[in-house]
Kinemage of the C-alpha trace (Angstrom):
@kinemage 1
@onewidth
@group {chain A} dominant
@subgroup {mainchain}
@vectorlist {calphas} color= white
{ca unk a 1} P -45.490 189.997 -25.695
{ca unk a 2} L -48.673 187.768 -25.688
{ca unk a 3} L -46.618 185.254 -24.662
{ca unk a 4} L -45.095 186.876 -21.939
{ca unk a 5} L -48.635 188.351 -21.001
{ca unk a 6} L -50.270 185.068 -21.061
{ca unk a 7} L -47.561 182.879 -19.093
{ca unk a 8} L -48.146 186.315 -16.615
{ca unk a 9} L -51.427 184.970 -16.264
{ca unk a 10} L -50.950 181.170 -15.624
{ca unk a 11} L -48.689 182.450 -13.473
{ca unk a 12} L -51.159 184.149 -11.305
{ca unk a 13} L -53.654 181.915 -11.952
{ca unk a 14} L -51.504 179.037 -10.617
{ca unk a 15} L -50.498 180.837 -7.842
{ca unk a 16} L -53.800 181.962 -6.847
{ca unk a 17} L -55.046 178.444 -7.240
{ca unk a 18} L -52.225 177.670 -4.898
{ca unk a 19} L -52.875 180.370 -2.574
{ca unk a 20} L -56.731 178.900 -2.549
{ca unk a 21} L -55.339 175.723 -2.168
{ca unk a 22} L -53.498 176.872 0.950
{ca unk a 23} L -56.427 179.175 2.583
{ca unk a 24} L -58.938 175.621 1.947
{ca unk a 25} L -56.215 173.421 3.619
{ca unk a 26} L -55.852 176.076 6.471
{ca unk a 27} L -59.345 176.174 6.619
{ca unk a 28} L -59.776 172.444 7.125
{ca unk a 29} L -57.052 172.523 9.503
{ca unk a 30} L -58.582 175.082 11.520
{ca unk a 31} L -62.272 173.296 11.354
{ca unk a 32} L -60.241 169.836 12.850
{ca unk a 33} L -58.855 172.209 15.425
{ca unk a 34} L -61.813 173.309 16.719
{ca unk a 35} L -63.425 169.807 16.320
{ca unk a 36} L -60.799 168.319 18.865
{ca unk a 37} L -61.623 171.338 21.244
{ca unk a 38} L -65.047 170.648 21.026
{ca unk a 39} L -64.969 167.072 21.611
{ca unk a 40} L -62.331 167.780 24.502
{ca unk a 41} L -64.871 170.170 25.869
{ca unk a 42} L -67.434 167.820 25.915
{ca unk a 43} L -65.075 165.152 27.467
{ca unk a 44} L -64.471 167.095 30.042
{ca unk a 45} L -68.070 168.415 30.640
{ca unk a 46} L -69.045 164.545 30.787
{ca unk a 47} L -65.982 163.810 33.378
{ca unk a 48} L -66.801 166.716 35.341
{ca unk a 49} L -70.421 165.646 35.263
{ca unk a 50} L -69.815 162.275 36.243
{ca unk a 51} L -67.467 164.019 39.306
{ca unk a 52} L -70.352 166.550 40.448
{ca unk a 53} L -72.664 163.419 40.483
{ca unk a 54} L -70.141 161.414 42.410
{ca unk a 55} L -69.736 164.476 45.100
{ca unk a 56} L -73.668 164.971 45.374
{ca unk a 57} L -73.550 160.844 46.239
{ca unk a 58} L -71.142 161.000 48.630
{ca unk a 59} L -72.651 164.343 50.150
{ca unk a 60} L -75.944 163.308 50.467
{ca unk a 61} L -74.570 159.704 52.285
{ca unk a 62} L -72.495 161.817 54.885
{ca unk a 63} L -75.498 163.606 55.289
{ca unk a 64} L -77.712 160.444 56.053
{ca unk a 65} L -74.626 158.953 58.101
{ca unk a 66} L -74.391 162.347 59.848
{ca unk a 67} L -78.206 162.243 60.522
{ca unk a 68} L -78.417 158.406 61.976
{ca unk a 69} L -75.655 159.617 64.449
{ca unk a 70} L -77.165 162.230 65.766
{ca unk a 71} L -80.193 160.016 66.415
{ca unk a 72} L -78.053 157.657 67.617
{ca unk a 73} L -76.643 160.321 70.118
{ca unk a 74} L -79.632 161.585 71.191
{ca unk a 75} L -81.478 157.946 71.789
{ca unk a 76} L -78.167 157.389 73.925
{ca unk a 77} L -78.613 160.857 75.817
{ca unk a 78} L -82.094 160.168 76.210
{ca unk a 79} L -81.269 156.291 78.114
{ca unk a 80} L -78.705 157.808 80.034
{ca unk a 81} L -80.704 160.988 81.426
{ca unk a 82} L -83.580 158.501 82.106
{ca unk a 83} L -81.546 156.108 83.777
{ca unk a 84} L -79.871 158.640 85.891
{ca unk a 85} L -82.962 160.105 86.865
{ca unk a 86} L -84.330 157.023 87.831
{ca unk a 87} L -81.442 156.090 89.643
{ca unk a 88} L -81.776 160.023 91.478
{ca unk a 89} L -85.143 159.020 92.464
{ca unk a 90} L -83.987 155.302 93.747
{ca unk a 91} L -81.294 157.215 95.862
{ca unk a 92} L -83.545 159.992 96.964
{ca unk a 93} L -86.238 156.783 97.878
{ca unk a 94} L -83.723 154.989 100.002
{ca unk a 95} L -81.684 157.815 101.492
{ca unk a 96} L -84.183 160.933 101.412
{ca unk a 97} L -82.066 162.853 104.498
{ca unk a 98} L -78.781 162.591 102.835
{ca unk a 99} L -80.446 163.571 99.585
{ca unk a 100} L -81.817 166.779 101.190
{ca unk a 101} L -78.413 167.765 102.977
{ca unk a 102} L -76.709 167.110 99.694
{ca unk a 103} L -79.047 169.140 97.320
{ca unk a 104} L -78.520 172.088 100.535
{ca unk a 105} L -75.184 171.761 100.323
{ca unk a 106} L -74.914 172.224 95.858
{ca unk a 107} L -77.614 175.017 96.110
{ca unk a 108} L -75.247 176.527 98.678
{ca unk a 109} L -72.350 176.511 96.793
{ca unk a 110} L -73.944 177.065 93.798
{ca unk a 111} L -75.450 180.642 95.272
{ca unk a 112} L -71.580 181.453 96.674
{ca unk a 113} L -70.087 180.883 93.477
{ca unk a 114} L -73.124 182.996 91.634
{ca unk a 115} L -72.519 186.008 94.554
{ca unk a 116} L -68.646 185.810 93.800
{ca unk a 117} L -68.845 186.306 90.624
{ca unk a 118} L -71.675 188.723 90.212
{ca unk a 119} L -69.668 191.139 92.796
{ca unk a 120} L -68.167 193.975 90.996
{ca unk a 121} L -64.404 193.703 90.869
{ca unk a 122} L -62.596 197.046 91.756
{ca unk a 123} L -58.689 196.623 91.160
């Protein structure tokens, strides 16, 4: 009955030694796991980094090529409105009746089409 009572007991011993065998290997197993989801993780916080970094350059050179157009617009604006008001006040110099009749005749029509549409419309 020792004998019985004692191979009882290597075998429990060797299986629990197995079975702590198993739980360290799982263990290990599970530590690698979450290793390789940590270094993913950071892979992908790097790549995403790199990609945020990449959109804030390209942002911020739309912006600056958004902002020289706009100054580019308004310089041209600017020449044009000058140039036609210089060229207003060369016609108005060299034809001053004509210029009159003409600005009678826009402030004319300007004040019918104001009073046409102002009028209340009854249907």
């Amino acid at each position: 009955m020792n004998t019985a009572v004692n191979e009882l007991g290597k075998d429990v011993s060797a299986l629990a030694n197995t079975a702590s065998q198993t739980a360290e290997g799982a263990m290990r197993l599970a530590q690698q796991g979450a290793n390789r989801v940590a270094d993913g993780v950071n892979e992908v916080r790097a790549q995403s980094g790199a990609a945020f970094k990449h959109l804030a350059r390209d942002t911020e050179m739309l912006a600056q090529h958004s902002k020289e157009a706009l100054r580019e617009g308004v310089d041209h604006l600017r020449e044009r409105s000058l140039r036609t008001r210089d060229s207003a006040a060369a016609y108005i110099e060299h034809e001053p009746i004509k210029s009159v009749l003409i600005a009678a005749a826009v402030g004319a029509a300007v004040m019918g089409l104001l009073t046409m549409f102002s009028r209340p419309r009854h249907h």
